[in-house]
The first five atom37 places (N, CA, C, CB, O) and aatype in JSON, in Angstrom:
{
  "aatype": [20, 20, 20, 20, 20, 20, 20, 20, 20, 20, 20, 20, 20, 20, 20, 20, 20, 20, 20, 20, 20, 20, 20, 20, 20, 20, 20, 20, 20, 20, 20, 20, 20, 20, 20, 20, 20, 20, 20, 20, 20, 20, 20, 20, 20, 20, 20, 20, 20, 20, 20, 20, 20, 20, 20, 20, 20, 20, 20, 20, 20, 20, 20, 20, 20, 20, 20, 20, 20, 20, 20, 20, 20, 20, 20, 20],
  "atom_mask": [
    [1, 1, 1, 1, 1],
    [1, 1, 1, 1, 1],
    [1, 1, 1, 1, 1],
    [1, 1, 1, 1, 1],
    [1, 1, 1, 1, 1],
    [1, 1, 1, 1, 1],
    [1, 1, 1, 1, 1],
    [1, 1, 1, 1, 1],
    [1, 1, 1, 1, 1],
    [1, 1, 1, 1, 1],
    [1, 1, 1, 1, 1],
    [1, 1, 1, 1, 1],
    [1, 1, 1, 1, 1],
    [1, 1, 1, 1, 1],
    [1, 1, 1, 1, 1],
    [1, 1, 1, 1, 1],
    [1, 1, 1, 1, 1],
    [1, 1, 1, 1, 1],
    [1, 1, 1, 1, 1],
    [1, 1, 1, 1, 1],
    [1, 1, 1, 1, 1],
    [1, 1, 1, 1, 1],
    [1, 1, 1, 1, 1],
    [1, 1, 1, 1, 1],
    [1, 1, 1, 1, 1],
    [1, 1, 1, 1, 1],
    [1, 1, 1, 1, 1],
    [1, 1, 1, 1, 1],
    [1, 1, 1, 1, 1],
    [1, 1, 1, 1, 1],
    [1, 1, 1, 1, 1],
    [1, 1, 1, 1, 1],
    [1, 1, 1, 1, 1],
    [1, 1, 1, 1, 1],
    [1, 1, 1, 1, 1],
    [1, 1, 1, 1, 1],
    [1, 1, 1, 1, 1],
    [1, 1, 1, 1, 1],
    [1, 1, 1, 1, 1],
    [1, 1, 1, 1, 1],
    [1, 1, 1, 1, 1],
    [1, 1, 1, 1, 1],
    [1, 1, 1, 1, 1],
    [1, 1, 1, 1, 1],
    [1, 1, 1, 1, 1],
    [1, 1, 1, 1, 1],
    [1, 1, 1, 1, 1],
    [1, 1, 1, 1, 1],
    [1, 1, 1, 1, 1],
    [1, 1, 1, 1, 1],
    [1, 1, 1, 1, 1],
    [1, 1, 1, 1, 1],
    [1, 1, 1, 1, 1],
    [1, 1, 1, 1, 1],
    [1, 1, 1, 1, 1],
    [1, 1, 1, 1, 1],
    [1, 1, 1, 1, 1],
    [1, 1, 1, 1, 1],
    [1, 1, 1, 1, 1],
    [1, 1, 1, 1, 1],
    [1, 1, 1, 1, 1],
    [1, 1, 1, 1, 1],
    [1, 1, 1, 1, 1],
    [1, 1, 1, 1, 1],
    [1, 1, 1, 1, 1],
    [1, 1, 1, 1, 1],
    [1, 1, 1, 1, 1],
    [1, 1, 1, 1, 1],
    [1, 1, 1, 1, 1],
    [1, 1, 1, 1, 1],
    [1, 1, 1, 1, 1],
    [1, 1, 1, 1, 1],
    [1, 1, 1, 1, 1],
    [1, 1, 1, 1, 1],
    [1, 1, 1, 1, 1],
    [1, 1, 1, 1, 1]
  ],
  "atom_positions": [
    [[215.18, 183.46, 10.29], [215.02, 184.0, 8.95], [214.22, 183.02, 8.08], [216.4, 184.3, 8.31], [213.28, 183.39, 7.37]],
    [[214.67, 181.68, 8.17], [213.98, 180.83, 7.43], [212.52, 180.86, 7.91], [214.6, 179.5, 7.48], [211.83, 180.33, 7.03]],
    [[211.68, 181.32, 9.09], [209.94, 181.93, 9.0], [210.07, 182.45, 8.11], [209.18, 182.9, 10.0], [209.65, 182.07, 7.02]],
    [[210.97, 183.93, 8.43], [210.25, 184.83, 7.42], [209.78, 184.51, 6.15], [210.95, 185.77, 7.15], [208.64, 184.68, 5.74]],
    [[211.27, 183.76, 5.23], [210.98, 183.38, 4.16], [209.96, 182.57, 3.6], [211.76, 183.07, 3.95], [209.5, 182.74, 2.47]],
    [[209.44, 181.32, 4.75], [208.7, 181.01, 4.08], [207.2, 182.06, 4.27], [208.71, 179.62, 4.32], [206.45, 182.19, 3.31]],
    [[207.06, 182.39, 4.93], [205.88, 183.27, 5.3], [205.87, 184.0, 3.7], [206.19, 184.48, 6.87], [204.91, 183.82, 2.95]],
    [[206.93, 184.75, 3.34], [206.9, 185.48, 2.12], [206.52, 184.75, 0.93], [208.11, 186.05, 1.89], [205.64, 185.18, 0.17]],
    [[207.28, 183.41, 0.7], [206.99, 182.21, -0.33], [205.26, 182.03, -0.65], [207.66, 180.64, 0.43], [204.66, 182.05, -1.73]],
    [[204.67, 181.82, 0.9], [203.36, 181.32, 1.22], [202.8, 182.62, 0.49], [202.94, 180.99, 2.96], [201.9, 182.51, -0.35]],
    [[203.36, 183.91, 0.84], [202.19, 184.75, 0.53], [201.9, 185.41, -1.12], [202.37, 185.95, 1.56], [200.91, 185.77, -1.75]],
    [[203.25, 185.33, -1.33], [203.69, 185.2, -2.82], [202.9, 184.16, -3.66], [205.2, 184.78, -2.88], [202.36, 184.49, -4.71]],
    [[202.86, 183.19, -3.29], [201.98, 182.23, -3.86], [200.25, 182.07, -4.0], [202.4, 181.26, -3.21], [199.55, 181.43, -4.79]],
    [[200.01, 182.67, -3.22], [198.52, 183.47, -3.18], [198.38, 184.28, -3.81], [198.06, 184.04, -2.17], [197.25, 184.45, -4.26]],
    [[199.86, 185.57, -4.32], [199.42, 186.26, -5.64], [199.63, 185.91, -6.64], [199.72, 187.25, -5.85], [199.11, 186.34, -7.68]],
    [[200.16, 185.35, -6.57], [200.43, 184.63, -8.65], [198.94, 184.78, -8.94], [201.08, 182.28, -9.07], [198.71, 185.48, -9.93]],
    [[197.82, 184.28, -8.3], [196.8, 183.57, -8.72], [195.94, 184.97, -9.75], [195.91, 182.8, -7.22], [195.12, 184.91, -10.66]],
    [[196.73, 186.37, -8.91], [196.37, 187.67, -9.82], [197.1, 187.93, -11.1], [196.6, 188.93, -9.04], [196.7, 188.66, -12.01]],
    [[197.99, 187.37, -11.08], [198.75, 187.58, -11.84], [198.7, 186.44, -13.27], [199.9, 187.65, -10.99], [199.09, 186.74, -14.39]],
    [[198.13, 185.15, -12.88], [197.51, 184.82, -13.55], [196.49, 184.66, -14.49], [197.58, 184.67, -13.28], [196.49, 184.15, -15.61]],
    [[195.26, 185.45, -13.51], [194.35, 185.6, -14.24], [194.04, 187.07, -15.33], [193.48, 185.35, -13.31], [193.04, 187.67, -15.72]],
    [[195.68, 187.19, -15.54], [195.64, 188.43, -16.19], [196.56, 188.04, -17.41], [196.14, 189.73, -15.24], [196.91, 188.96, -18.15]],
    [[197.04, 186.63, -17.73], [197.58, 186.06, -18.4], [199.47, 186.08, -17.96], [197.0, 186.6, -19.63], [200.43, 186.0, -18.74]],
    [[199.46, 186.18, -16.87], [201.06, 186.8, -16.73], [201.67, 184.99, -15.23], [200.96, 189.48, -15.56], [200.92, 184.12, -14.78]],
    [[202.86, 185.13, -15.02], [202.99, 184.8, -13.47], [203.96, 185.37, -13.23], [203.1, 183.44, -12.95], [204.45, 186.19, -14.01]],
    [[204.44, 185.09, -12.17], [206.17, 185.43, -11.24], [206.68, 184.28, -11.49], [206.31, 185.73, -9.32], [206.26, 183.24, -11.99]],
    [[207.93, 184.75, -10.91], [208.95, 183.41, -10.2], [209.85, 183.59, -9.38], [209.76, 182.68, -11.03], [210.82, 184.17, -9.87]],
    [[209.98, 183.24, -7.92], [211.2, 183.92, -7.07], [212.06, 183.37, -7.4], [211.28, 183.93, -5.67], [212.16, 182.16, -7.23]],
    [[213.14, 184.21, -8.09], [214.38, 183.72, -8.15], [215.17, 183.67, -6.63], [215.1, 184.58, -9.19], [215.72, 182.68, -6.15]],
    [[215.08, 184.83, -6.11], [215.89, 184.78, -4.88], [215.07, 185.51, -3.27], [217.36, 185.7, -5.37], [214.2, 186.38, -3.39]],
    [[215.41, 185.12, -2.21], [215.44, 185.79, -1.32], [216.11, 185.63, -0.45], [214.67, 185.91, -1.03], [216.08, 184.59, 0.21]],
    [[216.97, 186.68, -0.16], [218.11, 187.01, 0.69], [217.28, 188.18, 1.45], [219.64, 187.48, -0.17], [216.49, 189.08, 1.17]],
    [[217.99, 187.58, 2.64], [217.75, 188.72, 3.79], [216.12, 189.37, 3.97], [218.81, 190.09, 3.34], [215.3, 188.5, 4.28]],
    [[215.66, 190.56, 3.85], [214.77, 190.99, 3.17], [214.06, 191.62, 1.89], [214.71, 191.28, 3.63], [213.21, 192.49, 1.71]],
    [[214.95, 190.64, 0.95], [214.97, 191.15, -0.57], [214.35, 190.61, -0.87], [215.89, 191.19, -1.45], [214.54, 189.63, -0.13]],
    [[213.44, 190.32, -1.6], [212.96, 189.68, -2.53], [212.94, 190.3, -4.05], [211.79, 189.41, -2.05], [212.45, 191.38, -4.35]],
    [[213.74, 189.14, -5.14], [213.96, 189.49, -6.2], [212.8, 188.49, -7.14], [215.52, 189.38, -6.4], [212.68, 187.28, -6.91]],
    [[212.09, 189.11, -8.06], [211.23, 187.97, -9.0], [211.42, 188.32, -10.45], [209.47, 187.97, -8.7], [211.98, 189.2, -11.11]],
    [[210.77, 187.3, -10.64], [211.01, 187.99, -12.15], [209.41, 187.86, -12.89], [212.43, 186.95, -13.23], [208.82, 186.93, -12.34]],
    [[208.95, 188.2, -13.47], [207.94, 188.71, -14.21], [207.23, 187.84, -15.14], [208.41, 189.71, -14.86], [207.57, 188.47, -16.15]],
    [[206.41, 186.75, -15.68], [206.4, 186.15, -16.45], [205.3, 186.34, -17.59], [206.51, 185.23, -15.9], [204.47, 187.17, -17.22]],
    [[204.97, 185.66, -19.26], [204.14, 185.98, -19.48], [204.13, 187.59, -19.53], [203.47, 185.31, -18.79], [205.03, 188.39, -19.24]],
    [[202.83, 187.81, -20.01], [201.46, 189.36, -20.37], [202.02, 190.33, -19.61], [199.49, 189.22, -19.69], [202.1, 191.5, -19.97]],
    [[202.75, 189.49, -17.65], [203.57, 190.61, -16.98], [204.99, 190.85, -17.34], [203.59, 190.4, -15.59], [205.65, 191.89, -17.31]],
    [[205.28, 189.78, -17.64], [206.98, 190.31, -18.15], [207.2, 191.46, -19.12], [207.79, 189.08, -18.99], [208.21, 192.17, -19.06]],
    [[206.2, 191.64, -20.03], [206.52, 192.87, -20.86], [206.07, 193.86, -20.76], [206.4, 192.83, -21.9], [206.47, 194.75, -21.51]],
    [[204.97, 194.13, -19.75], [203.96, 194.81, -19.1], [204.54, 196.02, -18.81], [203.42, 194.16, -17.95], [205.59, 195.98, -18.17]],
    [[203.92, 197.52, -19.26], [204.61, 198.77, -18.58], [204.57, 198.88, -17.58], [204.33, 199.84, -18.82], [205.52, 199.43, -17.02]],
    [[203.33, 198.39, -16.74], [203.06, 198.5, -15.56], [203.78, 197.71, -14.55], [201.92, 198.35, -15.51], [203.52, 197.77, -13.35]],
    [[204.91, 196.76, -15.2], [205.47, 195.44, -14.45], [206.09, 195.89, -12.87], [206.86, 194.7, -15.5], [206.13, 195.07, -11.96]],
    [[206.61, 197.43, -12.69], [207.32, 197.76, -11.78], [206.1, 198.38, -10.9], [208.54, 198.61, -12.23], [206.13, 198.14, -9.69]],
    [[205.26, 198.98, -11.29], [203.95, 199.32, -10.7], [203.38, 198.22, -9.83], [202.96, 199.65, -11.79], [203.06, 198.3, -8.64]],
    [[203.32, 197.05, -10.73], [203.07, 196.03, -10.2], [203.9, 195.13, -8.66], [203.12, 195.45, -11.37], [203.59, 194.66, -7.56]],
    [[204.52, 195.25, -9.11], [206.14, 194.69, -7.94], [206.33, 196.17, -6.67], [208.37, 194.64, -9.42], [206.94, 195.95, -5.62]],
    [[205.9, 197.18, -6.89], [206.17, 197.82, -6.04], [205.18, 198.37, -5.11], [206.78, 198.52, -6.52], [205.27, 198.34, -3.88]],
    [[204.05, 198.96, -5.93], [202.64, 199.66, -5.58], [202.08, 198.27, -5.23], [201.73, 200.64, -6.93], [201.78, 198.29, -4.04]],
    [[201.74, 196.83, -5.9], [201.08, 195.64, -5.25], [201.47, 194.53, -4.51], [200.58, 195.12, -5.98], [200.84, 194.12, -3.53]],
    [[202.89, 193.84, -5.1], [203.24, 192.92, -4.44], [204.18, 193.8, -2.98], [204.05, 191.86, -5.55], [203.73, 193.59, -1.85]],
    [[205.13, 194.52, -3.08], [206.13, 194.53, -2.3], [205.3, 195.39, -1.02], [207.53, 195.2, -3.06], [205.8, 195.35, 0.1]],
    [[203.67, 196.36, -1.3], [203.35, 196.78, -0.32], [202.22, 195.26, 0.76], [202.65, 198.29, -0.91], [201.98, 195.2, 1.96]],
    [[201.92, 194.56, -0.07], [201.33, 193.48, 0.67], [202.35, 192.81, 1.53], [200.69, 192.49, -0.24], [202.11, 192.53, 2.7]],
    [[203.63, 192.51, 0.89], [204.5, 192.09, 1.86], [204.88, 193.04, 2.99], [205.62, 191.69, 1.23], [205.16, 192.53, 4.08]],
    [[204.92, 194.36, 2.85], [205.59, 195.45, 3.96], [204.38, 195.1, 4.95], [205.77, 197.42, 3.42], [204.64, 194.77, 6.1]],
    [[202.94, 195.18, 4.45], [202.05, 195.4, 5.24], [201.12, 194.07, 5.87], [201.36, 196.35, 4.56], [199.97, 194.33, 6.2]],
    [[201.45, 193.15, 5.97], [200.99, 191.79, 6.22], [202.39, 191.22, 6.75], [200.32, 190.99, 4.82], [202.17, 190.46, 7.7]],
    [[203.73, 191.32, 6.47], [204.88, 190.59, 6.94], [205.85, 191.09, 7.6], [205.42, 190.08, 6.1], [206.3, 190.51, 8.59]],
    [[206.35, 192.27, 7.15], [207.21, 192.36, 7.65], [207.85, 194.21, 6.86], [207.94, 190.82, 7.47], [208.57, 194.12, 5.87]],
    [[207.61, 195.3, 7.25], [207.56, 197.27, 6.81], [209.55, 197.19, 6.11], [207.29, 198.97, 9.22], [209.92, 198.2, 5.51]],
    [[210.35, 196.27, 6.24], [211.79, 196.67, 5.77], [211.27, 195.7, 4.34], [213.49, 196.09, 6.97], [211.81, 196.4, 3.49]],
    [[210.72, 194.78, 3.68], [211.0, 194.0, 2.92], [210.75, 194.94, 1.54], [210.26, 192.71, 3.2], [209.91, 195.83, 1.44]],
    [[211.63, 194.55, 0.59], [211.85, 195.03, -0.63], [211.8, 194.08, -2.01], [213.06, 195.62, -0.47], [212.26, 192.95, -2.13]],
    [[211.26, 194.71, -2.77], [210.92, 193.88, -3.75], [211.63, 194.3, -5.17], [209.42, 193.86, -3.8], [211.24, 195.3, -5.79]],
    [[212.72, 193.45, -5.65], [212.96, 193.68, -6.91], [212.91, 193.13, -7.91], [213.65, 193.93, -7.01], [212.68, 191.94, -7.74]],
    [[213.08, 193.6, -9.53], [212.36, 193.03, -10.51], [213.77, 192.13, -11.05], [211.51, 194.22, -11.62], [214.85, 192.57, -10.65]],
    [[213.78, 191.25, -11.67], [214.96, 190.47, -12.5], [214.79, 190.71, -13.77], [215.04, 188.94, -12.36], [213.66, 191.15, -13.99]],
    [[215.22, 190.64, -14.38], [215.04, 191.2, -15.84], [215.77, 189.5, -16.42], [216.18, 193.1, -16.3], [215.91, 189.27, -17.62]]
  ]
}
């Protein structure tokens, strides 16, 4: 399990850099199992699109580059 995770960490960290340049970042608070929980930071934290974002961009790059069960949720 500890691959997976970091594999997810690594790849997570390659998107901030979008998420940045849009004035926003993440932050993993947690990952258990195949959860991944973040939370939103910045331009994205208040963003309507924040769940659009976490679901339609980040959580399908992870299904489709890592690993089709992983799930992505938002922290508030």
């Amino acid at each position: 399990m500890k691959e997976l995770h970091d594999k997810i960490r690594a790849r997570l960290e390659e998107l901030r850099v979008y998420l940045q340049n849009d004035g926003g970042d993440m932050e993993i608070v947690s990952i258990e199992d195949k959860t991944v929980t973040l939370r939103l930071k910045g331009a994205c934290g208040g963003c309507p699109m924040a769940t659009l974002t976490l679901k339609d961009g980040i959580e399908n790059v992870l299904k489709e580059e890592i690993d089709p069960e992983i799930v992505v949720e938002r922290a508030m």
